[in-house]
C-alpha positions as CSV (number, residue, x, y, z in Angstrom):
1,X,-94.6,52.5,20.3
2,X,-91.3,51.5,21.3
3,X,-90.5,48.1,22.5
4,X,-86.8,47.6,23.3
5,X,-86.0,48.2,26.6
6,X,-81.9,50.4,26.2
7,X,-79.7,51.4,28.5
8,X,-80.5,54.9,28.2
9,X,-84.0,56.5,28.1
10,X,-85.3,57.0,24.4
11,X,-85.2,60.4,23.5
12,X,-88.1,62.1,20.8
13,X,-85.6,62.0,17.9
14,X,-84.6,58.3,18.7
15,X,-88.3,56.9,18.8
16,X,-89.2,57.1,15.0
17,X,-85.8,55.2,14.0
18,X,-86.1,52.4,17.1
19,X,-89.7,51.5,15.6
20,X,-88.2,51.0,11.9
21,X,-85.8,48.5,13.7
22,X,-88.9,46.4,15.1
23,X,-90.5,45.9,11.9
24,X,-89.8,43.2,9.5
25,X,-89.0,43.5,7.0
26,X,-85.9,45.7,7.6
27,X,-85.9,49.1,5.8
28,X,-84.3,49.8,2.4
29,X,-85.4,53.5,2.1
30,X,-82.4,55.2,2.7
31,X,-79.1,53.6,1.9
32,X,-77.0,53.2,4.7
33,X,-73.7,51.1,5.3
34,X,-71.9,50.6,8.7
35,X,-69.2,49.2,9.9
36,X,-68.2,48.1,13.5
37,X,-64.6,47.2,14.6
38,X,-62.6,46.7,17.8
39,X,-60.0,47.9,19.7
40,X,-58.2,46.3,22.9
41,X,-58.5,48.7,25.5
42,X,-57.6,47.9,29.4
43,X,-58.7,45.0,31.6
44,X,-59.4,42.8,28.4
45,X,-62.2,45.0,27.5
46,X,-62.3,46.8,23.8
47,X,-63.5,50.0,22.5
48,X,-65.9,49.2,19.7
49,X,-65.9,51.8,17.3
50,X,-69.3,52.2,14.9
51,X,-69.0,54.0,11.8
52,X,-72.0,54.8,9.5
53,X,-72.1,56.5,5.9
54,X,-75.2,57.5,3.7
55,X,-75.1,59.8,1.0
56,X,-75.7,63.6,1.9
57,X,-78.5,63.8,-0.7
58,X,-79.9,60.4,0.3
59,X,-82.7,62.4,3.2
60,X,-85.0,64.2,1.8
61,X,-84.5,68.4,0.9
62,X,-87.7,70.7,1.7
63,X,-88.0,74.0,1.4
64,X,-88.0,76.1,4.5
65,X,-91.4,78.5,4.3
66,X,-90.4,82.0,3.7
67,X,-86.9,81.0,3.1
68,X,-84.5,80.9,0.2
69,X,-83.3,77.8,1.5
70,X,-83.8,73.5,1.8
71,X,-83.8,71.4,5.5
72,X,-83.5,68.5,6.2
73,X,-84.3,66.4,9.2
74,X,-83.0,63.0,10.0
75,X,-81.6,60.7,12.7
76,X,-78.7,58.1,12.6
77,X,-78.8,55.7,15.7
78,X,-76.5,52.8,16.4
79,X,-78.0,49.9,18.6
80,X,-75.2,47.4,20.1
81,X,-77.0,43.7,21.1
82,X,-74.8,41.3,23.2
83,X,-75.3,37.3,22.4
84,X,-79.0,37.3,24.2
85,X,-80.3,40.1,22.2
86,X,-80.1,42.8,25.2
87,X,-79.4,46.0,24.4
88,X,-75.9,46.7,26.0
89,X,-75.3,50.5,23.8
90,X,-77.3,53.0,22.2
91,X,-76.1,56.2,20.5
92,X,-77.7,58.6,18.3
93,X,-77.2,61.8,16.1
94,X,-80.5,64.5,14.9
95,X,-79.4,66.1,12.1
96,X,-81.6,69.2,11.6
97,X,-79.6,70.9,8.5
98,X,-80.6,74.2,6.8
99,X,-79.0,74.4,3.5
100,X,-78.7,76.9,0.3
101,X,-80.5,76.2,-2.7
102,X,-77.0,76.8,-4.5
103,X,-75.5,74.6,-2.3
104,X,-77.6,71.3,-3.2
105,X,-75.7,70.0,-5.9
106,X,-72.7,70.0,-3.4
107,X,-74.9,68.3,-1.3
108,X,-75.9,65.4,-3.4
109,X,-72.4,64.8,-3.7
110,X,-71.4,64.7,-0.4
111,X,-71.3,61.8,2.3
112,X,-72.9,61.9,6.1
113,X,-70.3,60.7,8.6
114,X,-72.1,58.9,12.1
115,X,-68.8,57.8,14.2
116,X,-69.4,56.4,17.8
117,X,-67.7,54.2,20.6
118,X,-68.0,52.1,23.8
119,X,-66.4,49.6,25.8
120,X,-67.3,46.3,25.6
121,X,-66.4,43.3,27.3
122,X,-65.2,40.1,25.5
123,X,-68.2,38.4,23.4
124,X,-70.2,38.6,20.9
125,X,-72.4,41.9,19.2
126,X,-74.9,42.9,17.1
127,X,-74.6,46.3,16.0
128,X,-77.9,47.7,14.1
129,X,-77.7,51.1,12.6
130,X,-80.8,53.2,11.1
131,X,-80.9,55.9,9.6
132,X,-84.4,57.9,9.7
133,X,-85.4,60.8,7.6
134,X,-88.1,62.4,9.8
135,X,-89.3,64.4,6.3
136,X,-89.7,61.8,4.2
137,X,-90.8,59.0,7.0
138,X,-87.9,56.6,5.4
139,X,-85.6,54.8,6.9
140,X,-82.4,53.1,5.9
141,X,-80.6,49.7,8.2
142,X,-77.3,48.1,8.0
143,X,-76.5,45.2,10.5
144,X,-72.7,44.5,11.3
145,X,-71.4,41.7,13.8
146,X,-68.4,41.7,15.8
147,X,-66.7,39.2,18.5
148,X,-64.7,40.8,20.6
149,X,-62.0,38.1,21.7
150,X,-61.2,37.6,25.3
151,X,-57.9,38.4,26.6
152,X,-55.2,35.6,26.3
153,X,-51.5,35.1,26.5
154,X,-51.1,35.9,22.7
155,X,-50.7,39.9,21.7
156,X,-54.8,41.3,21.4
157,X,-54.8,42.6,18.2
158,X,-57.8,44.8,16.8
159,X,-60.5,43.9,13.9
160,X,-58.4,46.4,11.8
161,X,-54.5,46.0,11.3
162,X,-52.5,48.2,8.7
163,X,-49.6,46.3,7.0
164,X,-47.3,48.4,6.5
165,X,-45.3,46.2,4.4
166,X,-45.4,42.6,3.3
167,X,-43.2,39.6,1.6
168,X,-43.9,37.2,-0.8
169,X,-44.5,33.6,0.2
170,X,-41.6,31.3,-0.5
171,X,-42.4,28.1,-1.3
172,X,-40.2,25.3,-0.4
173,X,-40.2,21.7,-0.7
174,X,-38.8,20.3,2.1
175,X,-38.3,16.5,2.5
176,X,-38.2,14.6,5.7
177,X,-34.6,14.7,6.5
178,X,-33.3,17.5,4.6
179,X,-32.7,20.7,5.6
């Protein structure tokens, strides 16, 4: 059973990975990072982009009966949590992948990519991503937190700037009265 209340209705796929978030202690069966960052957008909001990696090997390969080939079956889901705990976003990907036997090697190797984005208003976020392998009946968390600044008379920048270029510090002494 499913107890947070979202924004959206839970749909099959979402339910298994939503319970692994209730539990405590977190899940460590799949290894899953995240990261969330923000963007100023209009009217002082921000987008908030999630982005989630696990190995591509990480969820479980089966063999598919009366097939040359593996599956796999797993489900990456991004919860966002304002200050009070609600849940303000939710966002999801099933991945129901048929593979190759020649091609797991490549596989193991590889990375799976979960990207997602909303608007948020000034404040501050949670952002809890699973990732459940429906297969194996493992499940992988990573937490990130953001604030998302409110709008002020100073330039709104984003939680990630590129510098493009850079000087070294000079340090001066400079005594009182001296230029």
């Amino acid at each position: 059973a499913v107890r947070t209340p979202t924004p959206t209705p839970v749909l099959e796929h979402e339910a298994p990975a939503l319970a692994r978030l209730e539990v405590a202690p977190r899940s460590d069966g799949l290894p899953v990072r995240a990261v969330a960052l923000h963007f100023p957008a209009e009217d002082g909001d921000s987008v908030l982009s999630i982005a989630a990696e696990l190995p591509g090997g990480a969820p479980r390969l089966r063999p598919v009966e009366g097939s040359p080939d593996l599956a796999q079956d797993f489900t990456v889901l991004a919860l966002v949590r304002d200050a009070s705990g609600r849940v303000v976003h939710k966002a999801s990907r099933r991945y129901a992948l048929t593979w190759p036997k020649s091609k797991a090697a490549e596989l193991a190797a590889s990375r799976v990519l979960f990207e997602r984005e909303a608007v948020l208003p000034p404040g501050r976020y949670v952002v809890d991503v699973v990732a459940y392998d429906a297969q194996a009946d493992l499940a992988g968390v990573a937490r990130a937190s953001l604030l998302v600044p409110t709008a002020g008379p100073a330039p709104r920048l984003s939680s990630l700037v590129v510098v493009g270029h850079t000087e070294r510090r000079a340090l001066a002494c400079v005594q009182p009265g001296r230029p």
